[in-house]
SESE-529536 format. One line per field, with one value per residue (C-alpha): x, y, z; residue number from 1. Coordinates in nm, 3 decimals, padded with zeros to 5 digits. Example, Ala and Ser with C-alpha at 12.3 -4.5 7.8 and 13.67 -1.06 7.14 Angstrom:
REM residues 2
east: 01.230/01.367
north: -00.450/-00.106
up: 00.780/00.714
i: 1/2
***
This chain:
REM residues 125
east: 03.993/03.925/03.721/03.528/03.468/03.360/03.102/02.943/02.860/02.705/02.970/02.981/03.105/03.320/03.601/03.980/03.986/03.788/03.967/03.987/03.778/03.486/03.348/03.377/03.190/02.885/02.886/02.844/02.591/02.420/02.432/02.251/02.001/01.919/01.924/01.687/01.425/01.466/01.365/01.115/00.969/00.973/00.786/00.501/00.522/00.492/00.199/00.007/00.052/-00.055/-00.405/-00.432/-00.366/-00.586/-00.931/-00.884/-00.875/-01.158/-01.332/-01.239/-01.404/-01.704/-01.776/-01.687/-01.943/-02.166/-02.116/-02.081/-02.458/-02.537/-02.412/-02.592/-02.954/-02.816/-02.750/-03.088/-03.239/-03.038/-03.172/-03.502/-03.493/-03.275/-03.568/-03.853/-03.620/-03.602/-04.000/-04.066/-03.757/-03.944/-04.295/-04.114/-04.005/-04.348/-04.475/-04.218/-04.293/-04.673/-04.586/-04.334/-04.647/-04.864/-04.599/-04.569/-05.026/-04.896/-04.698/-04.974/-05.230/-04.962/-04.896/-05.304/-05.324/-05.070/-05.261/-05.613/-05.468/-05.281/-05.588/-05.814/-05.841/-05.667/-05.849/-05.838/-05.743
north: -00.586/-00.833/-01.049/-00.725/-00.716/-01.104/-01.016/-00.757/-00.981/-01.209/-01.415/-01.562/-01.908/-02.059/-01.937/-01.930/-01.892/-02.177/-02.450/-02.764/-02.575/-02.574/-02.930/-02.687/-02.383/-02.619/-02.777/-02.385/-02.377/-02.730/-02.606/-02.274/-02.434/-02.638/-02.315/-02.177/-02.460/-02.471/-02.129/-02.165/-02.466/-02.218/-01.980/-02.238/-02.326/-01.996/-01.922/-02.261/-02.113/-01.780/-01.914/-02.098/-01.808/-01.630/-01.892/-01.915/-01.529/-01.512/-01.753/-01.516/-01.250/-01.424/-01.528/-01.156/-00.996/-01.309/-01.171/-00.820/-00.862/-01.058/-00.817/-00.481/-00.731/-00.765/-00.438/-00.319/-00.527/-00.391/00.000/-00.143/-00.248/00.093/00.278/00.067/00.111/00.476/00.527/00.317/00.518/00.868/00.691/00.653/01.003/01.062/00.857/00.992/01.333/01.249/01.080/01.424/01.622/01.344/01.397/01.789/01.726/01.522/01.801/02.000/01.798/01.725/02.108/02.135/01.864/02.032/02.326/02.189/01.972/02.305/02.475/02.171/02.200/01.964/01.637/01.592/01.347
up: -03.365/-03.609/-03.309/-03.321/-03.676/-03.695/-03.384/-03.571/-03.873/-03.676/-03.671/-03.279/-03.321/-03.606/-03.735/-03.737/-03.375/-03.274/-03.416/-03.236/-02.988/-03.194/-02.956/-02.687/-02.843/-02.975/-02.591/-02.455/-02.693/-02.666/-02.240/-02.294/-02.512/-02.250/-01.988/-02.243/-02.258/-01.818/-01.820/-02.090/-01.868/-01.572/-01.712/-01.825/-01.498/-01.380/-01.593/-01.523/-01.087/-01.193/-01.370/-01.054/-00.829/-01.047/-01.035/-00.608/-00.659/-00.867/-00.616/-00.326/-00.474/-00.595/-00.260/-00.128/-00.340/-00.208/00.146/00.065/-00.026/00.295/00.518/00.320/00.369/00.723/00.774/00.620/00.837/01.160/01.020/01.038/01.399/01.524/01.331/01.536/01.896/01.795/01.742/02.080/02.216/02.116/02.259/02.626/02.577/02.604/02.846/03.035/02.981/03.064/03.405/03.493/03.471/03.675/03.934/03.909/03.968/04.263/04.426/04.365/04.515/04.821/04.871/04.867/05.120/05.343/05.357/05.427/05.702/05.848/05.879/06.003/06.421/06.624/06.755/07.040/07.214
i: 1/2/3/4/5/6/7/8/9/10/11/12/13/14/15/16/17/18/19/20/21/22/23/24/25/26/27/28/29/30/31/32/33/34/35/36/37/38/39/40/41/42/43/44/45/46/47/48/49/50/51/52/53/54/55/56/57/58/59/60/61/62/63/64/65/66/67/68/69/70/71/72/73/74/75/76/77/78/79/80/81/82/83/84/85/86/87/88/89/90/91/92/93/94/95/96/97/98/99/100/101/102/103/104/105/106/107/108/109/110/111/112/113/114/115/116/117/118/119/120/121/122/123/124/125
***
């Protein structure tokens, strides 16, 4: 009970307890000093990585956005040419339609010819 009064003044090392063992307590304390300033130097360490991590990141992005704008003047330029393939695709549409009826004249003419030739005589031979 008493330890428990002496820890809640504040008192941690010292005391009648201690004693001789007071090389001891300022050794514990001397060694997690030294923990303290190892995990301090981590940290800096830590910090110096993430600034790193953080500049190749920034770089990575910087040249995203540089070929996120590439590819949008790429792709403007491949909406261009599906535009022009889909006017000249429209234009064969029409050709083609043209040449159908040509061919439906053809028939026409061919039935035409098949009937003037049926009704032509014979030559003889």
């Amino acid at each position: 009970m008493r330890q428990a009064a002496e820890l809640a003044t504040g008192r941690t090392v010292g005391g009648r307890d201690y004693g001789d063992n007071m090389a001891d307590a300022n050794t514990r304390i001397d060694s997690l000093k030294e923990d303290i300033r190892e995990i301090g130097f981590s940290v800096l360490d830590l910090q110096a990585k993430a600034r790193d991590h953080d500049a190749k990141l920034e770089q990575i992005l910087a040249t995203q956005v540089a070929h996120d704008a590439r590819f949008d003047g790429i792709d403007a330029r491949f909406d261009g040419i599906d535009g022009r393939l889909d006017a000249i695709d429209t234009r064969f549409d029409a050709v083609d339609g043209r040449l159908d009826a040509i061919d439906t004249r053809f028939d026409q003419i061919d039935v035409q010819l098949a009937e003037v030739l049926a009704r032509l005589p014979q030559r003889p031979d």
